[in-house]
C-alpha positions in Angstrom: -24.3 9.6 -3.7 -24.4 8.2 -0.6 -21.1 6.3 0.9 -20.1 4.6 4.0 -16.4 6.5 4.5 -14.8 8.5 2.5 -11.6 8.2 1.8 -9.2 11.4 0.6 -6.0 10.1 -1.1 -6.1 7.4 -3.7 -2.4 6.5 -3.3 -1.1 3.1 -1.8 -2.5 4.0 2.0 -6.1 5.1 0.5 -6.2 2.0 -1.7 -5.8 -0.4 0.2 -7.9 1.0 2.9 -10.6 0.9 0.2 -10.1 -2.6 -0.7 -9.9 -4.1 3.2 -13.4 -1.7 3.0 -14.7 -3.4 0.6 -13.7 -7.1 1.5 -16.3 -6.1 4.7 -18.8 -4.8 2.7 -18.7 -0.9 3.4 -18.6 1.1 0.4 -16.0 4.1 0.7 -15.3 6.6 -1.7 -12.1 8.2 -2.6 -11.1 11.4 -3.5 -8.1 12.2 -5.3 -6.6 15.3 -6.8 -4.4 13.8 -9.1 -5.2 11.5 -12.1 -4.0 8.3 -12.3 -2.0 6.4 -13.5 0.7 8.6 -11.8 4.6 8.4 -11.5 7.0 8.9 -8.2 9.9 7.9 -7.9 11.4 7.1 -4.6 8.2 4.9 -3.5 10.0 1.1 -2.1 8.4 -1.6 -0.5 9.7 -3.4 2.8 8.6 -6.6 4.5 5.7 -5.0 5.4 4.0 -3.4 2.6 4.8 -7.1 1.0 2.6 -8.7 3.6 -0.2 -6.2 3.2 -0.2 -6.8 -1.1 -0.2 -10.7 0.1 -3.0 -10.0 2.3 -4.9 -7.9 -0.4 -4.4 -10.7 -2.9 -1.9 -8.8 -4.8 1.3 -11.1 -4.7 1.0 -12.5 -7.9 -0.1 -9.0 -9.5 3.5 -7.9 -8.5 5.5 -10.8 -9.8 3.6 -10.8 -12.7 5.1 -6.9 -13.5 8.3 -8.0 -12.5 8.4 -5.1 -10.1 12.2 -4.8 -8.3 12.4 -5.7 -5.2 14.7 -4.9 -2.1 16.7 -7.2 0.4 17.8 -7.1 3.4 16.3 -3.6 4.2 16.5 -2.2 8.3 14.2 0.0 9.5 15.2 2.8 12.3 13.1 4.4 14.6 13.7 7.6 16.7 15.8 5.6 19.3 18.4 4.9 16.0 17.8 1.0 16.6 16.8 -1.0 14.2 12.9 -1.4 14.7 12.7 -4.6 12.1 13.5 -5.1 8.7 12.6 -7.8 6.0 15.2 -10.2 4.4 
């Protein structure tokens, strides 16, 4: 089986990776250890990750689940400033 990239991890990082991928036409292939679905808890979502499920054409996947969502979230970097943060 030839691919174009290969991708190890199939969580949130790896698939959308694999989808931008795609949307150019190169063909990756992930590999994943675990099976999926899988559960974690702890996993949020900021601004950020929003805009990149928008840009993957996922908005309406997401409001369709009724998946909780956060407000007014800051984010800190190593200076201890806030480095952004949705609302």
């Amino acid at each position: 089986m030839k691919r174009d990239v290969v991708i190890v991890g199939g969580g949130p990082g790896g698939a959308a990776t694999a989808m931008f991928l795609l949307r150019e036409g190169i063909k990756p292939l992930i590999i994943e250890a675990e099976t999926f679905p899988r559960y974690h808890i702890g996993e949020s979502l900021t601004g950020a990750g929003g805009k990149l499920l928008r840009e993957l054409g996922l908005e309406s996947e997401m409001y369709r689940r009724k998946h909780p969502t956060k407000q007014g979230v800051n984010v800190y970097g190593t200076a201890g400033k806030a480095a952004g943060g949705s609302r």
